[in-house]
Short mmCIF file of the C-alpha atoms (twelve columns), coordinates in Angstrom:
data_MODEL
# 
_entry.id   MODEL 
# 
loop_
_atom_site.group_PDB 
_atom_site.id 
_atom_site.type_symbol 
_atom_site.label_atom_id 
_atom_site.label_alt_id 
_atom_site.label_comp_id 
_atom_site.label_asym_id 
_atom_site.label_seq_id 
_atom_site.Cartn_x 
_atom_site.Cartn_y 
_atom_site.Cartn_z 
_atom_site.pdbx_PDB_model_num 
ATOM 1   C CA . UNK A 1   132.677 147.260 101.421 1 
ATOM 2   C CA . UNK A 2   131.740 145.668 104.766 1 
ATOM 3   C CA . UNK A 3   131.946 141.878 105.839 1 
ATOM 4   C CA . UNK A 4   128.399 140.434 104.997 1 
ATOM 5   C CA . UNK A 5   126.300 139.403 108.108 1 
ATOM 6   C CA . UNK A 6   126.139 135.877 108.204 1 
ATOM 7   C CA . UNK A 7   122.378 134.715 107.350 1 
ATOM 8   C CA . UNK A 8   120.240 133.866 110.385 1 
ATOM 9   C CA . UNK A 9   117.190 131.588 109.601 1 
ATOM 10  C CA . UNK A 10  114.069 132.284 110.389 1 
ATOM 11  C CA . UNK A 11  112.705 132.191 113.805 1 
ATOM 12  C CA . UNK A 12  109.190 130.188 112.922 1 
ATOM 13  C CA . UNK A 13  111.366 127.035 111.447 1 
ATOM 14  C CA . UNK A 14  114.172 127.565 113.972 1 
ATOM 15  C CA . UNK A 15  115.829 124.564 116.393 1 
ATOM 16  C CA . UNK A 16  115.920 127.579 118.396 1 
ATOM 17  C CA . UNK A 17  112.314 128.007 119.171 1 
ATOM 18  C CA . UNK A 18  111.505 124.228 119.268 1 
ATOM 19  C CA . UNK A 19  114.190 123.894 122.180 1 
ATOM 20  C CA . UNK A 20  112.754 127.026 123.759 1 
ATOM 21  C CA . UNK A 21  109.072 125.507 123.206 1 
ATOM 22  C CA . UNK A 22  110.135 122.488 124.857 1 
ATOM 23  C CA . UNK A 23  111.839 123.665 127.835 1 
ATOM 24  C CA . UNK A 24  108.366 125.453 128.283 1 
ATOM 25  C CA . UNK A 25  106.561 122.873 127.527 1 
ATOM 26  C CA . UNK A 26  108.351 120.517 130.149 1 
ATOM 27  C CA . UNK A 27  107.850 123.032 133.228 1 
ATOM 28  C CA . UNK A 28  111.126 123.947 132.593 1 
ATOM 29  C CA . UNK A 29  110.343 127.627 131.410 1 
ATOM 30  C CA . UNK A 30  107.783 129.338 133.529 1 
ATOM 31  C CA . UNK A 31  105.213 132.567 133.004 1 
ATOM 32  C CA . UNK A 32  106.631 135.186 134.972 1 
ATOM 33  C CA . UNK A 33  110.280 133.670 134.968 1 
ATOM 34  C CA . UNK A 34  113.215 137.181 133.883 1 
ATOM 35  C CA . UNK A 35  113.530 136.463 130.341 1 
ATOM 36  C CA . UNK A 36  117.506 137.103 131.015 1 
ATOM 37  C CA . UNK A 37  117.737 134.705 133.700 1 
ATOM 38  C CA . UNK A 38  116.293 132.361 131.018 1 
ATOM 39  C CA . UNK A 39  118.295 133.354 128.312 1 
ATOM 40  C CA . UNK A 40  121.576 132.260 130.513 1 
ATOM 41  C CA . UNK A 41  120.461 129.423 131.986 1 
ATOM 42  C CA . UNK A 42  119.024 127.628 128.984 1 
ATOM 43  C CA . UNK A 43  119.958 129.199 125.824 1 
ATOM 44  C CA . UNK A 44  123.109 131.396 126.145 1 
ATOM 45  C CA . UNK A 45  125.441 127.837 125.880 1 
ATOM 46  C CA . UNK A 46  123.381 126.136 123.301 1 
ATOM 47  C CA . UNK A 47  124.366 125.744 119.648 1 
ATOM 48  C CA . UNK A 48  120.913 126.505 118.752 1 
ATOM 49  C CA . UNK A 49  120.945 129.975 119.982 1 
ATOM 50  C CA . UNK A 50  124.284 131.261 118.561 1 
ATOM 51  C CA . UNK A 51  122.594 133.168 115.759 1 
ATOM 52  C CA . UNK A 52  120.166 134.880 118.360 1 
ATOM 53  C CA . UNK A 53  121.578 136.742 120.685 1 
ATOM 54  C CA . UNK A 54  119.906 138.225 124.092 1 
ATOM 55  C CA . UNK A 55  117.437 141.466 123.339 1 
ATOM 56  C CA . UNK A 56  114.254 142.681 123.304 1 
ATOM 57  C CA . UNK A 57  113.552 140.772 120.460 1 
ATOM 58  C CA . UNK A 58  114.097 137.183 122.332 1 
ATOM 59  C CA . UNK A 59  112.266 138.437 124.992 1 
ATOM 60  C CA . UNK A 60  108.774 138.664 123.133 1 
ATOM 61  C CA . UNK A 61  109.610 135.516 121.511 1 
ATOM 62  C CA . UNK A 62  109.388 133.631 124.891 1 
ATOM 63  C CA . UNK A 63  106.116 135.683 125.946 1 
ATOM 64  C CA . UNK A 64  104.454 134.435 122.619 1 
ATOM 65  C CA . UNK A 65  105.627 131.158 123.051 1 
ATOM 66  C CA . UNK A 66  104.639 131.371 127.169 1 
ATOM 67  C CA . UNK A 67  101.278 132.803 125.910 1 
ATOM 68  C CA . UNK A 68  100.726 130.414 123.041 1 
ATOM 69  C CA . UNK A 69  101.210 127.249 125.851 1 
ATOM 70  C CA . UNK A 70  99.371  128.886 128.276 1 
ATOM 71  C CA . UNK A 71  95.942  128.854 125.483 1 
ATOM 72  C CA . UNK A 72  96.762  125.416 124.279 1 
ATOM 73  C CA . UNK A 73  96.876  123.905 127.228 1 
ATOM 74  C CA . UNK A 74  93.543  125.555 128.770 1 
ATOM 75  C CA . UNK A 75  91.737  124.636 125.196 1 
ATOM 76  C CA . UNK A 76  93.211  121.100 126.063 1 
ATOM 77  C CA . UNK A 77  91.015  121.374 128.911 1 
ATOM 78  C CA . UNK A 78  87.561  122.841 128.046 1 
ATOM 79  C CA . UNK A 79  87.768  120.244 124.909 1 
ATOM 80  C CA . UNK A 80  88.687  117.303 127.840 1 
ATOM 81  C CA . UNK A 81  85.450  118.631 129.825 1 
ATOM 82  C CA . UNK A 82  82.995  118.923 126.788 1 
ATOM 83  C CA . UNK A 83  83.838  115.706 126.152 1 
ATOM 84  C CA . UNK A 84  83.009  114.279 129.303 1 
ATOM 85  C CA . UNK A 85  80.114  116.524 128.979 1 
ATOM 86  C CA . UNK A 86  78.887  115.205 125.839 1 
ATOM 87  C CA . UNK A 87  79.694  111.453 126.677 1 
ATOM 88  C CA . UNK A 88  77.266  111.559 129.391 1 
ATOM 89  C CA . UNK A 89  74.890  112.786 127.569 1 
ATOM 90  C CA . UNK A 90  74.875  110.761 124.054 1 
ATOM 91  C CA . UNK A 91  77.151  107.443 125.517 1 
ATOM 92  C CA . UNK A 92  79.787  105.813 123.013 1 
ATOM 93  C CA . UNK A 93  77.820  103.359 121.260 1 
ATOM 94  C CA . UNK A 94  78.542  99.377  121.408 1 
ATOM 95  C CA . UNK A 95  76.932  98.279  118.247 1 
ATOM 96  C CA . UNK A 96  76.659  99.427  114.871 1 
ATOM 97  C CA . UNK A 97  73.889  100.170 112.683 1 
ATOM 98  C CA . UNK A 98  73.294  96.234  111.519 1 
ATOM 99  C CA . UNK A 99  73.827  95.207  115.448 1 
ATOM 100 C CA . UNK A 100 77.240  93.826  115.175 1 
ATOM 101 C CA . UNK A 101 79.978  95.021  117.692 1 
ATOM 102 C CA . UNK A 102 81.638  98.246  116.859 1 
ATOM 103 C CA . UNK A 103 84.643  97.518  114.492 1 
ATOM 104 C CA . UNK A 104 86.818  100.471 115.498 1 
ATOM 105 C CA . UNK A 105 88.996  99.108  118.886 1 
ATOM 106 C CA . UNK A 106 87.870  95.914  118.694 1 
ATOM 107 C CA . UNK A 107 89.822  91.977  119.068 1 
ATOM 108 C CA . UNK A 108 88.756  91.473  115.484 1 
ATOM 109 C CA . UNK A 109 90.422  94.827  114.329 1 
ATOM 110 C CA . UNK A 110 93.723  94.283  115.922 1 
ATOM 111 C CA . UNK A 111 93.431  90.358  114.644 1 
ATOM 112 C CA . UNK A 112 92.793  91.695  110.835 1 
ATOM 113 C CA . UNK A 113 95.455  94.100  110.844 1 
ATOM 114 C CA . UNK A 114 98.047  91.532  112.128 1 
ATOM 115 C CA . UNK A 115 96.572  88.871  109.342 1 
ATOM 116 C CA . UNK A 116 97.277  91.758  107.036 1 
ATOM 117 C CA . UNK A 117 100.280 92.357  107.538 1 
ATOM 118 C CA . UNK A 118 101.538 88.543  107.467 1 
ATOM 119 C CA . UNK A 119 99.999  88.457  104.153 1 
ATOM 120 C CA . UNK A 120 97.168  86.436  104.572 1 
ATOM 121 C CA . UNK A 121 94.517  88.840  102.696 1 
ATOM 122 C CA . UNK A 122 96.655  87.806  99.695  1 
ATOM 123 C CA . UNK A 123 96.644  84.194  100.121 1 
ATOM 124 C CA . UNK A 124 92.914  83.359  101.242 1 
ATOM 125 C CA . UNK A 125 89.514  84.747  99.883  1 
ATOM 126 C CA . UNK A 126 88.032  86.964  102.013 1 
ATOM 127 C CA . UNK A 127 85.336  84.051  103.167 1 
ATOM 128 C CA . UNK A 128 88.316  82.028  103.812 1 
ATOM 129 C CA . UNK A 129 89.844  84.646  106.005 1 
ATOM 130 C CA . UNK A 130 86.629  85.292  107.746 1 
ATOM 131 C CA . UNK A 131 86.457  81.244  108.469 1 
ATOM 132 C CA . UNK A 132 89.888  81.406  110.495 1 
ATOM 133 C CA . UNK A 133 89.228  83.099  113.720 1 
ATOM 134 C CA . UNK A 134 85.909  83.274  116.106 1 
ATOM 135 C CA . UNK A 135 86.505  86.857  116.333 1 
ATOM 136 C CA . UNK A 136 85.340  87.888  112.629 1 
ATOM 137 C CA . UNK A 137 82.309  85.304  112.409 1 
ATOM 138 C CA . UNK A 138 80.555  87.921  114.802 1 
ATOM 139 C CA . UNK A 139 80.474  90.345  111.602 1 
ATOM 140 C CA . UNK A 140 78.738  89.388  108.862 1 
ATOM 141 C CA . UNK A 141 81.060  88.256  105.398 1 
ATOM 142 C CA . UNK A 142 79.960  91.280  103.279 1 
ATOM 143 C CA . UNK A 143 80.983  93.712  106.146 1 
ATOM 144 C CA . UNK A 144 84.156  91.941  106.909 1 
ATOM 145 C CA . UNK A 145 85.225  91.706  103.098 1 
ATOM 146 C CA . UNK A 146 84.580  95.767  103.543 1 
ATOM 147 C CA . UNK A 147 86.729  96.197  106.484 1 
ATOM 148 C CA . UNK A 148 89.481  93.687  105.053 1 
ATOM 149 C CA . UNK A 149 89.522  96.517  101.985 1 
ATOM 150 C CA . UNK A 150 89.410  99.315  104.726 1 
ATOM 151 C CA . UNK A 151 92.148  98.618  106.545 1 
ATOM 152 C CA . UNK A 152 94.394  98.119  103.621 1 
ATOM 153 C CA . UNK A 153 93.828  101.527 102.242 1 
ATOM 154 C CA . UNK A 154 94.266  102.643 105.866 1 
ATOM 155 C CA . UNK A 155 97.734  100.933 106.084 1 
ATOM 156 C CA . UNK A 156 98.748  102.290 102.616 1 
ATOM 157 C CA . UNK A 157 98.195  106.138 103.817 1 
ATOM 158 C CA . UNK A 158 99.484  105.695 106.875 1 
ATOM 159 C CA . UNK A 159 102.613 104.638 104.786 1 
ATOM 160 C CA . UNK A 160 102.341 107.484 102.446 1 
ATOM 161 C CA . UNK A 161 101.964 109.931 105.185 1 
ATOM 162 C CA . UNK A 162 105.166 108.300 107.277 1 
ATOM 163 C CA . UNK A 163 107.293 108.792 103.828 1 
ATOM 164 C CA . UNK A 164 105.982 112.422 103.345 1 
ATOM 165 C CA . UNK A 165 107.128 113.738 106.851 1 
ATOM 166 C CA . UNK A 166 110.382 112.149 106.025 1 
ATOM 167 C CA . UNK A 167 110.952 113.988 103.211 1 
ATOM 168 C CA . UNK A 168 109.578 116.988 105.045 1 
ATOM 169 C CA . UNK A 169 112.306 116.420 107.752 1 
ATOM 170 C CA . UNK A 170 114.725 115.795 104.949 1 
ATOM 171 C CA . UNK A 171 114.210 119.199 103.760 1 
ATOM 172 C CA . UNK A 172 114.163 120.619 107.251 1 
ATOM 173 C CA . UNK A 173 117.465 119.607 107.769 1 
ATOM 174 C CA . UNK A 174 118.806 120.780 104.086 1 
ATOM 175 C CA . UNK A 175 117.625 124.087 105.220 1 
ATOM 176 C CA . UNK A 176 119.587 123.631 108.340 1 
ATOM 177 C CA . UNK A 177 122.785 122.699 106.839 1 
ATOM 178 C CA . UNK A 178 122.687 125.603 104.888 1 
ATOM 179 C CA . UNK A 179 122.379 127.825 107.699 1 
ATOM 180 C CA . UNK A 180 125.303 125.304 108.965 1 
ATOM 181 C CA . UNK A 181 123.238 124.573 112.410 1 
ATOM 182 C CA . UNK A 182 123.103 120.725 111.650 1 
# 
């Protein structure tokens, strides 16, 4: 009976093709570059590469990867100029629907969330809260007592989404052990 291969992980979830997407992605890596000449220069010393070797195979990975750069970055740009397209056309408003100052971005926002986070939601009503700075009497109490609510729940998914792509990455790097390229 022959010596089992030793399992290579997959390519789509590999530290392989992030590095390789990286070096492209930093100018390092270049459309019309010899995949060989790339394969020995960047990848033929690093521990992320040992399970794939130099053939035909590695070279359509990089002209996917090349190609899938190449469309990203020129969607980047025709979303950038429809933007400034659109912008001129229907401006970013300054006021709301009841005439107050926009909430999102503004001195008040930034104020709130730091008053949050020191705790002081808990400790005052939300009129008392609204009483303590010159930067939340420009919105009116019912609309502040909103946003005090809204940025809570904000904060609490921004928490559960943090812990989520940790245990994501936790997994990752299970799966990566077991390949024993951790």
């Amino acid at each position: 009976m022959p010596p089992k291969k030793p399992k290579v992980p997959p390519w789509k979830d590999s530290p392989a093709r992030t590095l390789l997407y990286n070096l492209i992605a930093d100018g390092q890596i270049e459309d019309g570059d010899d995949p060989k000449e790339v394969y020995d220069t960047h990848c033929k010393d690093a521990d992320e590469f040992k399970p794939y070797p130099f053939s035909d195979t590695f070279i359509g990975r990089l002209k996917r990867l090349l190609l899938r750069i190449k469309e990203k970055d020129s969607q980047s740009a025709r979303d950038a100029t429809a933007l400034v397209h659109d912008r001129q056309i229907f401006a970013q408003p300054t006021q709301d629907v009841w005439g107050e100052p926009m909430w999102q971005g503004s001195v008040a926002q930034e104020k709130l969330m730091d008053d949050i986070e020191a705790g002081k939601h808990l400790e005052l009503l939300p009129r008392f809260l609204h009483a303590t700075r010159d930067e939340y009497k420009v919105y009116a109490l019912e609309r502040f007592r909103d946003r005090i609510y809204q940025e809570c729940k904000k904060m609490k998914r921004e928490a559960f989404l943090f812990d989520k792509t940790e245990k994501k990455r936790e997994k990752q790097l299970a799966k990566l052990k077991k390949y024993n390229l951790a």
